[in-house]
SEVEXVEX-426751 format. One record per residue (C-alpha): residue number from 1; residue in one letter; z, x negated, y negated. Coordinates in Angstrom, 2 decimals, decimal comma. Layout:
! SEVEXVEX-426751
atom num:NUM; residu:A; c3:Z; c1:X; c2:Y
...
This chain:
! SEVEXVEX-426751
atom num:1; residu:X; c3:12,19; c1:-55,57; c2:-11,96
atom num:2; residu:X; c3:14,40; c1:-54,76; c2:-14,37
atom num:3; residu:X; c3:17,62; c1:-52,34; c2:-12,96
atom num:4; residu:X; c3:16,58; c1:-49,60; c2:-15,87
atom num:5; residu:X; c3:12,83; c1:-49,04; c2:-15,03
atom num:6; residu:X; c3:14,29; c1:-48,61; c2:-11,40
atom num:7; residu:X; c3:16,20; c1:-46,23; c2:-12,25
atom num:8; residu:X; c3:13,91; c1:-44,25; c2:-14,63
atom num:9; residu:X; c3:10,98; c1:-44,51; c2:-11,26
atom num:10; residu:X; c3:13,73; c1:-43,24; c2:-8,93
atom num:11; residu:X; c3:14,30; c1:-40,27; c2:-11,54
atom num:12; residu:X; c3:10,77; c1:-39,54; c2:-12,02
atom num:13; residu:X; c3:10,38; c1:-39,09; c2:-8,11
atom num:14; residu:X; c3:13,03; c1:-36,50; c2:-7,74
atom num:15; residu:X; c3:12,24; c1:-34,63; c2:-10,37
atom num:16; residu:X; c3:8,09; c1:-35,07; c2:-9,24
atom num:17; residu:X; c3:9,49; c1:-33,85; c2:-5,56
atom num:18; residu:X; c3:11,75; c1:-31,31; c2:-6,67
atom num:19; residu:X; c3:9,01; c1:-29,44; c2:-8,64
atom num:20; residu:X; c3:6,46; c1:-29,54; c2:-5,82
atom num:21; residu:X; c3:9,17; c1:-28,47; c2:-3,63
atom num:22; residu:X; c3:10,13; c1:-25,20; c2:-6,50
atom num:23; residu:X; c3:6,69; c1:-24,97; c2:-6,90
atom num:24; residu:X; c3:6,42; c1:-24,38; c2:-2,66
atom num:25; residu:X; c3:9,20; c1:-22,22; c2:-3,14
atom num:26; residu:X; c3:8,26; c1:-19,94; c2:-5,38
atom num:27; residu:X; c3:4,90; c1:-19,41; c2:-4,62
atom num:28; residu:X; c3:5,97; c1:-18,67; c2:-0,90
atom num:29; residu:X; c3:8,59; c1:-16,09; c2:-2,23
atom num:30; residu:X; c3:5,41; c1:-14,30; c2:-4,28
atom num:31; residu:X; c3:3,46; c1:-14,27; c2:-1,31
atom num:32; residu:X; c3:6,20; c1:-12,62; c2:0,68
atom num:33; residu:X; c3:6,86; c1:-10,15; c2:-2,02
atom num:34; residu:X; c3:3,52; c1:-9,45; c2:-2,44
atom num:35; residu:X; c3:2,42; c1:-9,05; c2:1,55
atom num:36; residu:X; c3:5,80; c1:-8,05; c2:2,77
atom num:37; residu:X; c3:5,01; c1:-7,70; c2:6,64
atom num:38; residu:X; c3:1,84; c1:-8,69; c2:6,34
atom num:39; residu:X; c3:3,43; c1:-12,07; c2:5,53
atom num:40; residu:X; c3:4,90; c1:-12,87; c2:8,83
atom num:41; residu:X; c3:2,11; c1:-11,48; c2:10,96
atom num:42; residu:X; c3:0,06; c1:-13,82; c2:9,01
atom num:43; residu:X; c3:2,13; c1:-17,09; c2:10,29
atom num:44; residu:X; c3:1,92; c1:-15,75; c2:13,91
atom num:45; residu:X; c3:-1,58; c1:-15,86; c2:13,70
atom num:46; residu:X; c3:-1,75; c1:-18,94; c2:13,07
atom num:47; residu:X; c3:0,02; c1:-20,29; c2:15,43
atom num:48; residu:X; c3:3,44; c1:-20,23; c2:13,27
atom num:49; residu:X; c3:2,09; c1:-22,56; c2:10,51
atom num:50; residu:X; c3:3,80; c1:-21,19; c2:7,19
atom num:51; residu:X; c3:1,33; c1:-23,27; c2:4,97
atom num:52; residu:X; c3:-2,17; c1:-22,17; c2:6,98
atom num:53; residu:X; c3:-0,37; c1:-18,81; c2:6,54
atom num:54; residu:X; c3:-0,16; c1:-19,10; c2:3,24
atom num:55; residu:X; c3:-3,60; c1:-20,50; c2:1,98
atom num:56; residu:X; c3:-5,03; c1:-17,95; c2:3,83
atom num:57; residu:X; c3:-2,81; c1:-15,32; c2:1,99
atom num:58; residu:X; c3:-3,66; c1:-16,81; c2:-1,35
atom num:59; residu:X; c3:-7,59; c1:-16,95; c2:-0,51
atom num:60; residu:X; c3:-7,61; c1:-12,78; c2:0,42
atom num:61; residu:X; c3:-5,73; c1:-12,45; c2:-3,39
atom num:62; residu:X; c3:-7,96; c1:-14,69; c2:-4,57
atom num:63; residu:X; c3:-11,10; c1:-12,42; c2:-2,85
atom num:64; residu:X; c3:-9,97; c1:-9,18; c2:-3,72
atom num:65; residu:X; c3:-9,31; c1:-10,23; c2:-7,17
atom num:66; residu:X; c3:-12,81; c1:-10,67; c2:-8,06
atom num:67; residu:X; c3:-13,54; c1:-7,41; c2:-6,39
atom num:68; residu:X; c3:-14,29; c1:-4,51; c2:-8,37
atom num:69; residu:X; c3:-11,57; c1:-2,21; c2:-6,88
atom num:70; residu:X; c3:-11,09; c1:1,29; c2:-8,72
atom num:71; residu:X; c3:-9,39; c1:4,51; c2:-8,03
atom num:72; residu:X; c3:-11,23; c1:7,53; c2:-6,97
atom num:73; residu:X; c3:-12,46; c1:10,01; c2:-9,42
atom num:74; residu:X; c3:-11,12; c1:13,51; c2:-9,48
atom num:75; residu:X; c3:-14,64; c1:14,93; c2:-8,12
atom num:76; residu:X; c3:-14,58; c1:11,99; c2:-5,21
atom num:77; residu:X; c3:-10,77; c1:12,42; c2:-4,37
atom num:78; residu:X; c3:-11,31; c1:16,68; c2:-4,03
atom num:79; residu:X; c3:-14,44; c1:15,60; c2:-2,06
atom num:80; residu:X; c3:-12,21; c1:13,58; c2:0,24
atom num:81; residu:X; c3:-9,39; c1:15,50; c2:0,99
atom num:82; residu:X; c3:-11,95; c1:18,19; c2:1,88
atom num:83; residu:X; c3:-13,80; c1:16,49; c2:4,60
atom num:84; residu:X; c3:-10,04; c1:15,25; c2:5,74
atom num:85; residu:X; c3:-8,92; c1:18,79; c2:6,36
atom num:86; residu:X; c3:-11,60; c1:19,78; c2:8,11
atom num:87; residu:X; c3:-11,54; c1:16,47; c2:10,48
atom num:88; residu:X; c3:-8,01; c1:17,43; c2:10,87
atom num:89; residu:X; c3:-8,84; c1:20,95; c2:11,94
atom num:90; residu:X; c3:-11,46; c1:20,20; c2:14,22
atom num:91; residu:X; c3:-9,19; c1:17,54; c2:16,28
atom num:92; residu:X; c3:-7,75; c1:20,78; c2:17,69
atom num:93; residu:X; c3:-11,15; c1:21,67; c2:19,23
atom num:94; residu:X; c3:-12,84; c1:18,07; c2:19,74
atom num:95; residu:X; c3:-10,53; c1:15,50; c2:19,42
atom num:96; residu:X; c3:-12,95; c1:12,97; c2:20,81
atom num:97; residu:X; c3:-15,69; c1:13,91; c2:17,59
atom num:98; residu:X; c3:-12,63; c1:13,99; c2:14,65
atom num:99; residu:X; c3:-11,57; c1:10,12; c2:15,86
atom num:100; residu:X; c3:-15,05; c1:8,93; c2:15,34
atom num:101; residu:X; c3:-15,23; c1:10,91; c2:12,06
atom num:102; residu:X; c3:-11,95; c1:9,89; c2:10,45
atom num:103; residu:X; c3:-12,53; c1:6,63; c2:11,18
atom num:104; residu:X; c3:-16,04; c1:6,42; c2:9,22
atom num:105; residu:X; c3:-14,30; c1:8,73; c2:6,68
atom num:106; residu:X; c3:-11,54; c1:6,04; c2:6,00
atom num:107; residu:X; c3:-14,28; c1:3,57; c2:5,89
atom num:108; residu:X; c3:-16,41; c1:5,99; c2:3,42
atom num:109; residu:X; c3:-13,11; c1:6,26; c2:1,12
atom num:110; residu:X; c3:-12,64; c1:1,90; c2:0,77
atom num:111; residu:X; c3:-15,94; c1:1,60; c2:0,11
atom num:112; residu:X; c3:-16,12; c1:4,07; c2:-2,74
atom num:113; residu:X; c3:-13,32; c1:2,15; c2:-3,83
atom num:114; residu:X; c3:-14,91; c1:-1,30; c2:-3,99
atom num:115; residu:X; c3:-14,01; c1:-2,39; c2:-0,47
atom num:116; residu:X; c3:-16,57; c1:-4,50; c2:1,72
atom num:117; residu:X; c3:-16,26; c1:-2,34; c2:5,22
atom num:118; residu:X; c3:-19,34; c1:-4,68; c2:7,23
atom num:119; residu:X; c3:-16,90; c1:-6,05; c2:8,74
atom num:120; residu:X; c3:-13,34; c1:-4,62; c2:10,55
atom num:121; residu:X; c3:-11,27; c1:-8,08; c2:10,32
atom num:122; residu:X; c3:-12,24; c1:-8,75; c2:6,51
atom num:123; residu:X; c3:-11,80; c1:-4,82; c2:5,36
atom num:124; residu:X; c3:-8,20; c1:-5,41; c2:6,69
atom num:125; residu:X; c3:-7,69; c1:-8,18; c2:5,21
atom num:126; residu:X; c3:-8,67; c1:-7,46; c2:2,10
atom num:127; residu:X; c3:-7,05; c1:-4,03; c2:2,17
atom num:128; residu:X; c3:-3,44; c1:-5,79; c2:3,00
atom num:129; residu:X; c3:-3,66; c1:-7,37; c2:-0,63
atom num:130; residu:X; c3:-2,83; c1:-4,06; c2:-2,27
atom num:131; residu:X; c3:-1,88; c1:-2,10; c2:0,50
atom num:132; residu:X; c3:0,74; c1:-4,54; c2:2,88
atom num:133; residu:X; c3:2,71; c1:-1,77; c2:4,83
atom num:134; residu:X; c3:-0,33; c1:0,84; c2:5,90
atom num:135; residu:X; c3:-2,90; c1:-2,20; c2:6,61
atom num:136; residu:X; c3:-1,19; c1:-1,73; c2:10,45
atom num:137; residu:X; c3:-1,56; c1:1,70; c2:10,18
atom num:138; residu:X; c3:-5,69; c1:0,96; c2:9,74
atom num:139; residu:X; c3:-5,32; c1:-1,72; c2:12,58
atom num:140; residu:X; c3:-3,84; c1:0,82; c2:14,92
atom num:141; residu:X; c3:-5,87; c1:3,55; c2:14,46
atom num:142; residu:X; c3:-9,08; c1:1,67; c2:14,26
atom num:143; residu:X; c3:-8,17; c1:-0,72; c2:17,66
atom num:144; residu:X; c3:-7,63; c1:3,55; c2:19,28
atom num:145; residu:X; c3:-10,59; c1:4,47; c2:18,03
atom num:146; residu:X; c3:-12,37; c1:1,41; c2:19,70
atom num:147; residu:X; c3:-10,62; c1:2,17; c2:23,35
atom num:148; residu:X; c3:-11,60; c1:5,73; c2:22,64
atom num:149; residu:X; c3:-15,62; c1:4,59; c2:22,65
atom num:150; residu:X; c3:-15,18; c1:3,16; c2:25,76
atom num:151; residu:X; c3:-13,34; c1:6,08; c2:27,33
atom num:152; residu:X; c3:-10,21; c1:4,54; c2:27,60
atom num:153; residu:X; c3:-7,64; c1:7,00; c2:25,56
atom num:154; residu:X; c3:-6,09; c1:10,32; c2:26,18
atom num:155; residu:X; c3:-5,31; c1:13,11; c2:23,87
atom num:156; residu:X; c3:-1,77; c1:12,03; c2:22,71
atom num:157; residu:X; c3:-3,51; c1:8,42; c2:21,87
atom num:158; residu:X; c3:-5,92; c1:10,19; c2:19,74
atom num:159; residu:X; c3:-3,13; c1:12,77; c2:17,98
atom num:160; residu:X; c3:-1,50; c1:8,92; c2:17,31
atom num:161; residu:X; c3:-4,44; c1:7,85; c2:15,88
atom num:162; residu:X; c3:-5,14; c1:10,26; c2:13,48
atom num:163; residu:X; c3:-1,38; c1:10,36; c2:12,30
atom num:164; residu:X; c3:-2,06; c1:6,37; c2:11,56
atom num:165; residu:X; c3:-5,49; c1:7,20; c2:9,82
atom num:166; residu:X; c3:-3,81; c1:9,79; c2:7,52
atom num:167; residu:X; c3:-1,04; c1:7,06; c2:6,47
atom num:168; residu:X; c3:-3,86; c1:5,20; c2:4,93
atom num:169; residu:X; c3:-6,04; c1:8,18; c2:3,82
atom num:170; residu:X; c3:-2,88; c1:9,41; c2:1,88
atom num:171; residu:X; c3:-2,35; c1:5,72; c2:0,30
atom num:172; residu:X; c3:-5,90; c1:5,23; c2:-0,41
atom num:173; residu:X; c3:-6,57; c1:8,92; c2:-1,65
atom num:174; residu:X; c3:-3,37; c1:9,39; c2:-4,08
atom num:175; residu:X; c3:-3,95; c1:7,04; c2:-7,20
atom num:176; residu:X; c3:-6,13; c1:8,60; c2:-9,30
atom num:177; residu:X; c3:-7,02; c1:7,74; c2:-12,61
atom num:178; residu:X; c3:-5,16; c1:10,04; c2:-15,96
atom num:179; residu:X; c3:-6,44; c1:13,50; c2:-16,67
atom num:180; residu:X; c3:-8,86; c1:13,97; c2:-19,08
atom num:181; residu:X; c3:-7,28; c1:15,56; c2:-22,40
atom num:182; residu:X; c3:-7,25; c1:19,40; c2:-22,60
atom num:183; residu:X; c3:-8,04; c1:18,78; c2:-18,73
atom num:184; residu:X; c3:-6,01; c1:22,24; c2:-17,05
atom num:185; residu:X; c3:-7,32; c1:21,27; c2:-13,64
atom num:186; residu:X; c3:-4,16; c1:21,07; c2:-11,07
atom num:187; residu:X; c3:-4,49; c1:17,85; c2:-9,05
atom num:188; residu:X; c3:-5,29; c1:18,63; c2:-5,23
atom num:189; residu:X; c3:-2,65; c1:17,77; c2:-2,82
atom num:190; residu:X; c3:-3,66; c1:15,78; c2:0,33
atom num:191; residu:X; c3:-1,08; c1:17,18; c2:2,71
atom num:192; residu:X; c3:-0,57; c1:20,69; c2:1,59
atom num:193; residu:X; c3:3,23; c1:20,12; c2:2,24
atom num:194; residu:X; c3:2,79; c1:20,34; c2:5,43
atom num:195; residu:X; c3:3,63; c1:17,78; c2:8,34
atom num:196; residu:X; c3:0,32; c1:16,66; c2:10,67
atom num:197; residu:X; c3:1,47; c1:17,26; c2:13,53
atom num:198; residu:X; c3:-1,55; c1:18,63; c2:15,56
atom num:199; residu:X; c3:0,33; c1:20,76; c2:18,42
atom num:200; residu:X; c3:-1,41; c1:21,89; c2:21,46
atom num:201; residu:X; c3:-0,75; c1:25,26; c2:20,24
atom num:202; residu:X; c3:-1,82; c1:25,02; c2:16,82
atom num:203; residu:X; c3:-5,10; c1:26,99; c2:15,17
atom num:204; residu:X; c3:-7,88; c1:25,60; c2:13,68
atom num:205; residu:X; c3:-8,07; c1:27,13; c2:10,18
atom num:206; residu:X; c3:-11,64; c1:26,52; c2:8,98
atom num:207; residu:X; c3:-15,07; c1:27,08; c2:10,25
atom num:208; residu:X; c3:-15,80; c1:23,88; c2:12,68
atom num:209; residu:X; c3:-19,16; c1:22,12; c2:11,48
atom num:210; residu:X; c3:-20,14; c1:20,29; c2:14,91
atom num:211; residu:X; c3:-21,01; c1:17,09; c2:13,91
atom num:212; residu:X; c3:-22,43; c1:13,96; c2:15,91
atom num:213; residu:X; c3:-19,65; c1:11,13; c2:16,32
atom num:214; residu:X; c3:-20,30; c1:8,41; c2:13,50
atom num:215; residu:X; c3:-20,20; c1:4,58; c2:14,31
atom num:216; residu:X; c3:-17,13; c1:3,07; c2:12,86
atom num:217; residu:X; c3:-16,63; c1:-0,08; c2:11,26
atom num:218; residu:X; c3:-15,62; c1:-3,90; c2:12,27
């Protein structure tokens, strides 16, 4: 064979392997970027194996892409924030009830944004597409909320809980689409400036609707 063709087949490799290998690269760094912790909790799951970690990344973006996810309208975000402050309120009273009710309220709030919620493990993982960091918070709160059906939480678990669920709430509640021209409404705020903190000696401030516990999701 002549010395020049081996040459020019030898180049062709390297260059062949070094854009796979770029190509590896930089679609691993996207990934990372784009999942940020969810990234390496991804590998550990399976067993360490960066490339099952990585399909499996691509394949939620892929999912959730042809998903018709939306931000809440004004009317659905006030209607939101509502029902959270009065959950929040009646934790004081029935801790126990608000768990079970912030948990189907979280799952009420994805779903009005275009979320499947049939099933725990998949609303996660979709979730974690768009929203990396609080997707744990979601975990945490809902894997509480679980032990708490079963009897198998105390009060500061559930006070825990509800912090995690109001991470999310406040992530999944904020973007909302641009006022309407001419539009002098004032935008409600979620947290009314004020830290959840749920003290034993705090008050509950509105008239407590007693309410069965709702199933949650997963």
């Amino acid at each position: 064979m002549d010395n020049n063709l081996v040459i020019v087949i030898i180049v062709a490799v390297i260059l062949a392997a070094a854009a796979l290998w770029f190509t590896s690269y930089r679609r691993s760094n996207q990934l990372r970027a784009r999942f940020g912790p969810e990234y390496q909790r991804t590998v550990e799951g399976v067993e360490g194996s960066t490339r099952k970690a990585e399909a499996e990344l691509a394949e939620r973006q892929r999912r959730v892409e042809a998903l018709s996810i939306r931000p809440l309208n004004r009317d659905e975000h006030d209607r939101f924030v509502a029902e959270w402050r009065q959950v929040q309120a009646d934790f004081v009273d029935s801790p126990d009830d608000a768990i079970g009710r912030a948990d189907d309220l979280l799952g009420r709030v994805m779903s009005t944004r275009g979320y499947p919620v049939n099933d725990f493990e998949r609303a996660a993982a979709d979730l974690s597409v768009d929203h990396p960091v609080v997707v744990q918070h979601y975990r945490t709160a809902h894997e509480i909320a679980l032990r708490q059906g079963r009897g198998d939480t105390d009060t500061e678990a559930l006070r825990k809980a509800m912090i995690h669920y109001r991470e999310l709430f406040d992530e999944l509640v904020e973007e909302l689409p641009p006022e309407p021209a001419g539009d002098d409404r004032r935008e409600t705020e979620a947290k009314d400036g004020q830290p959840f903190i749920l003290a034993p000696d705090e008050r509950k401030q509105a008239t407590k609707t007693k309410r069965q516990p709702k199933e949650t999701i997963g």
